[in-house]
N, C-alpha and C positions, 0 to 999 in steps of 0.2 A: 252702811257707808264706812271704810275703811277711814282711821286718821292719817296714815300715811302711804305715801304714793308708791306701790310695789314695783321695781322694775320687771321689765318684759324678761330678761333673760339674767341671771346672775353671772356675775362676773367670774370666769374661771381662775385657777390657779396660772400664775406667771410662766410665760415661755420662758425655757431653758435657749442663752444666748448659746448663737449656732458657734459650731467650735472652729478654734483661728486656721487657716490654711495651710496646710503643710510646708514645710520647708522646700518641696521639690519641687511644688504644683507654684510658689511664687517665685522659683527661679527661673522654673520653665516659661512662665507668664513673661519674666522680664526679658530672657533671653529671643522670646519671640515678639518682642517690641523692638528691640533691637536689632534682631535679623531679617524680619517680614521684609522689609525693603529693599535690604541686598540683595535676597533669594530672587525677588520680584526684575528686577533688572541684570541680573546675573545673565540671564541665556542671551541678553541682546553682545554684552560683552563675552561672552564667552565665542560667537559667533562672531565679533568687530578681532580676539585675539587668531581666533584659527582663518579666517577670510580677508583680514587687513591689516592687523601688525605684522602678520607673520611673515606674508606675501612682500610686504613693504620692506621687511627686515631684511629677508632673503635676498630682494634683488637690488637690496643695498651690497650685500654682500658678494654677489654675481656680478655686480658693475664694478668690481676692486680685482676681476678674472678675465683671461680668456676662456670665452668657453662658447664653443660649436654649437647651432642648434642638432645636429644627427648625434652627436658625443656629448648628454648636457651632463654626465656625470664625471668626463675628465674636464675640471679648473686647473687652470696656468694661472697662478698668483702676477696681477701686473702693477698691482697698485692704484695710482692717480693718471696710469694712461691714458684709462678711455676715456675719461675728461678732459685731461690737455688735448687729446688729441679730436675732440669735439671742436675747440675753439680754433685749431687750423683746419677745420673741414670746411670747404666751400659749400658744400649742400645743407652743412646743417644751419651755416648761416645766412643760405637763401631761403632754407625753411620757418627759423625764426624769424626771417623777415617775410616770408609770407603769413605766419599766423600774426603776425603784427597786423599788416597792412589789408587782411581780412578780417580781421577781429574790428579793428577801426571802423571798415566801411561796411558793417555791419552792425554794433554796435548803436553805433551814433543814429542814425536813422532809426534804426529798431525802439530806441528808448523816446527820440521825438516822436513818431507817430502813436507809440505807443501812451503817451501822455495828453495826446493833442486826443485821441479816442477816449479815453480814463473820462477827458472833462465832457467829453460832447453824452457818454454816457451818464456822467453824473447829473444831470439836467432831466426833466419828467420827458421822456420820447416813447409817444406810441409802438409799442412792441418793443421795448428794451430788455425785456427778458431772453426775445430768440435773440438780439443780436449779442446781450453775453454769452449764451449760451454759442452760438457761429464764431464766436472769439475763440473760441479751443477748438477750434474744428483743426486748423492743418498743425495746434500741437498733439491732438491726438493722432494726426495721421504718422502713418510711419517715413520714416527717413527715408527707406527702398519707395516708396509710393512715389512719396513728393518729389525725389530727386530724379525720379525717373518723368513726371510732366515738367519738371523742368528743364532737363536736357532735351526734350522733345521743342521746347519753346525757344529756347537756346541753338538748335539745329542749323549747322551753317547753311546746308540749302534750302531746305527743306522745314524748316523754324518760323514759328510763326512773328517771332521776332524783326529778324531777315526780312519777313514777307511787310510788316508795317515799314521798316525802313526802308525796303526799297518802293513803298508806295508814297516814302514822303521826299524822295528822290536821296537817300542820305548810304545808298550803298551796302553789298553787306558786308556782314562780319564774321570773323572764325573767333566766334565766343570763346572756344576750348584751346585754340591753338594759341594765342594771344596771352602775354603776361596780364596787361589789366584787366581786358575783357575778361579773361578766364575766372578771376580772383571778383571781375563785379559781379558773376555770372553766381561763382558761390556763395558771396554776399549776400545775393538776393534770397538763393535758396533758404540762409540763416537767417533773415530779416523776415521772410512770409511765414515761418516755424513759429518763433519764437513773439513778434509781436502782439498777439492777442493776449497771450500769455502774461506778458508783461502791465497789458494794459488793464490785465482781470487785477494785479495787484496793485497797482494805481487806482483803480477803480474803487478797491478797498480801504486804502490810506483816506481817498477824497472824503468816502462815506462819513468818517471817525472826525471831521473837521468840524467844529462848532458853527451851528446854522448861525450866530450872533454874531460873527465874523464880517460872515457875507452881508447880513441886516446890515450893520456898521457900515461897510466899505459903501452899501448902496445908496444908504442915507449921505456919503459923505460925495452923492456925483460920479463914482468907479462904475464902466462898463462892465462887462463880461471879462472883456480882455484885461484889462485891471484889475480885476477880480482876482483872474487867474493868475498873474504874476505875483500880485504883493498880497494875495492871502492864499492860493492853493497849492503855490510851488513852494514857499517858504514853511507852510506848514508839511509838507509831506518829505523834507529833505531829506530826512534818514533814510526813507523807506526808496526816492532816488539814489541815493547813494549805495543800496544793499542790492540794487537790480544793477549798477553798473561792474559792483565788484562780482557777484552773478554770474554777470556776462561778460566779462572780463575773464573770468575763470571758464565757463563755457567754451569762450574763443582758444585759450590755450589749450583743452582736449579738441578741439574742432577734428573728427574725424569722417565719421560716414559717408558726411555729403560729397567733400572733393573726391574721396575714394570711388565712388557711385557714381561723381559728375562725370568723369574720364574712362571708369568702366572699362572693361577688355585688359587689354597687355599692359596699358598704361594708369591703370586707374591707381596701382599702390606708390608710384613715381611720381603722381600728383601731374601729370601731362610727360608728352615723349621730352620737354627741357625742364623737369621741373618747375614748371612756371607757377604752378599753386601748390605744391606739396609742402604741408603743414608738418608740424613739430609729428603729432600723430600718425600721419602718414611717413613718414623719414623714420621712426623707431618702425612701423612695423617693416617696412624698407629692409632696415638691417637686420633684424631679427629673423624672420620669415622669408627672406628672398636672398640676403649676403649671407644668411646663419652666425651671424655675431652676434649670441643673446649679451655678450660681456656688452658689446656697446649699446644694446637696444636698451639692454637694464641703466646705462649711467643715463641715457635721452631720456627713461621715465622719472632718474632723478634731477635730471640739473629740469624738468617742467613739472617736480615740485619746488622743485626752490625755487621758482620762479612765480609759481601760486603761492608760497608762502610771503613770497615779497610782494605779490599786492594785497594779501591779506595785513602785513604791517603796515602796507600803504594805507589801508583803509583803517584799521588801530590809530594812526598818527593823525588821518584827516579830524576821528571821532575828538582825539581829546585835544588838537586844537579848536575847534567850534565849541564845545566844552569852557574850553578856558577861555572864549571871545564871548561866549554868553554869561561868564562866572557861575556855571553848573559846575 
């Protein structure tokens, strides 16, 4: 019997501490802490300067010109012509006032029912998956699709439209020929596109609402419709506010559908009197059919500055509610 306990393995001589990092392999380390990130989003900006500063830049510069679509390389320096000479144009400000007064009756209905569906889906409904899933069906469809059954619907003789009114004895109508018919007519179009759409984001806002809300409101006697006002609408405000400035912005490009609704000779004129010809249709108007790229470039600028003005709209709305809630 041994007196003392022999260990298993004896202890070796001390490791030699590993030697310190070179001076070049820890700068290169720091430098790729540093740069990993730029590199990483670098091609999204290098693709936004060559595809949208630049284009942006340019045809800031070509709205300061005349210049021919068949001659785009001879510029005549004009200045602030083709601007001033927007606000005496009668067409352009029948067209800003068509994309107004389509934007509106479009708009407005589109974000009601699209809220009024958000709630009916937010509630447990047998097969509520197909019908989100049927909710992006006519945004997936394409604009040539949709806009072509709905000028068939729309059809003055021959429209199945026409055919309901005149079985409820109410006459018909020339949808296309017609200032407001025309403009409901494209409404519609933008209102069956774009509403499920809206309502899949609503639907999503509802989702993120604290169940204790609703427990509360129920315990306190609040119907559905109670419910909905003073806990679901108040809670999703921001995210109603980012669909109208959305679609707000939508409305200002509104292009394919009037141009498709009118089709043929008259489809880029927005009807044979302009009756719906939108800001979109009016630039390509001049560009493409007058060959005034000088003035079609200043119509793609004065409808950003006019998106950038409901964009401050919407800036000034956020930080008043802000400062009425003292956030």
């Amino acid at each position: 019997m041994l007196d003392e306990a022999v260990p298993a393995t004896a202890p070796g001589p001390p490791r030699p501490a590993p030697p310190p990092p070179s001076p070049w392999r820890t700068r290169l380390y720091r430098w790729d802490l540093k740069a990993s990130p730029y590199l990483y989003v670098a091609p999204f900006f290098v693709c936004f300067l060559a595809f949208g500063l630049f284009p942006l830049i340019y045809t800031g510069w070509v709205s300061l010109h005349s210049v021919d679509l068949q001659t785009p390389d001879r510029m005549q320096w004009r200045g602030f012509d083709n601007y001033t000479r927007l606000f005496h144009d009668d067409l352009f400000r029948n067209a800003l006032r068509n994309t107004v007064t389509i934007g509106v009756l479009s708009t407005v209905p589109q974000l009601l029912m699209a809220l009024g569906l958000a709630h009916l889906l937010n509630y447990r409904l047998r097969g509520r998956g197909f019908f989100r899933i049927a909710m992006l069906a006519p945004y997936a469809t394409s604009i040539a699709a949709a806009t072509l059954v709905f000028t068939l619907l729309f059809g003055r003789d021959y429209g199945m439209i026409n055919w309901l009114l005149g079985h409820l004895g109410l006459g018909h109508v020339d949808w296309e020929g017609g200032t407001w018919s025309s403009r409901i007519a494209v409404s519609t179009i933008v209102t069956w596109r774009w509403t499920g759409y809206n309502a899949l984001i609503y639907l999503a806002a509802m989702q993120a609402v604290p169940h204790h809300l609703y427990e509360a409101a129920a315990l306190d006697g609040a119907n559905r419709w109670q419910q909905f006002r003073h806990v679901t609408v108040p809670s999703i405000r921001p995210t109603i506010l980012f669909t109208i400035v959305v679609s707000s912005i939508g409305a200002t490009q509104l292009f394919g559908e009037p141009l498709l609704f009118g089709g043929g000779a008259t489809g880029h004129s927005g009807g044979s009197a302009h009756q719906y010809q939108t800001l979109g249709l009016y630039l390509y108007d001049q560009g493409w059919y007058a060959f005034h790229l000088g003035r079609a470039a200043a119509v793609a600028w004065t409808m950003l500055l006019i998106l950038l003005a409901i964009g401050a709209l919407n800036l000034a709305l956020v930080r008043i509610r802000r400062a009425r809630n003292g956030g």
